[in-house]
C-alpha positions in Angstrom: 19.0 -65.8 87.3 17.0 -65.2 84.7 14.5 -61.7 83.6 11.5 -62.3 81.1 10.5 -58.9 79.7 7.4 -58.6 77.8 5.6 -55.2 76.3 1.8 -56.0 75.4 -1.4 -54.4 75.3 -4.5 -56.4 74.8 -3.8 -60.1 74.3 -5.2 -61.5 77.4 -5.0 -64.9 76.6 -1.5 -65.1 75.0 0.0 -63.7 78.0 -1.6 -65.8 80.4 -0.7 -68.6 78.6 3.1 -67.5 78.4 3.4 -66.9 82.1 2.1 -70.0 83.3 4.4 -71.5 80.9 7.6 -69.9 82.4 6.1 -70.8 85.7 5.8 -74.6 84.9 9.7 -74.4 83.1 11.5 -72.4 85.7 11.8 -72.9 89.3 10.4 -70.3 91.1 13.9 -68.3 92.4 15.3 -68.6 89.4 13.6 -65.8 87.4 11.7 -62.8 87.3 8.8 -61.8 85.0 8.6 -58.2 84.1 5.3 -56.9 81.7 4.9 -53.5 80.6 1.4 -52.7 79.6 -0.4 -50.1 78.2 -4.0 -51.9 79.6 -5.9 -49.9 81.9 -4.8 -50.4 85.7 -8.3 -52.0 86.4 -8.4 -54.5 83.7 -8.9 -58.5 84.8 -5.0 -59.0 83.1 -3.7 -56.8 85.3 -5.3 -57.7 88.2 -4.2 -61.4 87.2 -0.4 -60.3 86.3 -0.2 -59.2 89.4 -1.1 -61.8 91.6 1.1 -64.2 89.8 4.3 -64.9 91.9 7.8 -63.0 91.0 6.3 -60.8 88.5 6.3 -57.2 88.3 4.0 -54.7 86.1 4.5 -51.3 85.0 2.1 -49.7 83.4 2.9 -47.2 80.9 1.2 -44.9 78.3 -2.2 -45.9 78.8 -4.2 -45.7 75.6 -7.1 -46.2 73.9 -6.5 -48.5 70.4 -3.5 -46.8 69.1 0.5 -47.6 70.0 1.8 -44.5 71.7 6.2 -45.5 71.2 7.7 -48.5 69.4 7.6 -52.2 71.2 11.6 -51.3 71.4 10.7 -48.3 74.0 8.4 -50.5 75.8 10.7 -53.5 76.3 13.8 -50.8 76.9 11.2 -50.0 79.9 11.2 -53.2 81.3 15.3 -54.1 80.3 15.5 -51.0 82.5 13.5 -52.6 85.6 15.1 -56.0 85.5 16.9 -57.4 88.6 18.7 -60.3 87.0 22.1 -60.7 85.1 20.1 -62.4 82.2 17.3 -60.7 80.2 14.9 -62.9 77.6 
């Protein structure tokens, strides 16, 4: 079993892009798809992350245009909130 981790704020596109892409490669009980965001709970990408099939958000520092940590303490977040053996 496999874990995606990815930290992102913004980039709408990119990530919806990326899921559907491990979605296509992967059957579905073979992974999981954590995202840590720093969008605002309320945002379309949220609201679309979340209704995507094994994938789990946690939203963290909310902000407003600035990076509040480094990626590496956002992607430790989701490391930390992975259920598989295997993280990518």
């Amino acid at each position: 079993m496999l874990s995606f981790v990815i930290s992102t704020y913004g980039r709408s596109e990119e990530i919806k892009r990326l899921i559907i892409s491990i979605e296509k490669t992967f059957p579905i009980d073979f992974y999981e798809i954590v995202v840590v965001s720093s969008d605002e709970p309320s945002s379309e990408k949220i609201k679309w992350i979340e209704s995507r099939p094994n994938t789990k958000v946690i939203l963290q520092d909310i902000r407003i245009n600035k990076r509040l940590q480094s990626l590496y303490y956002y992607e430790n977040i989701g490391i930390k909130n992975c259920s598989h053996e295997y993280i990518y």
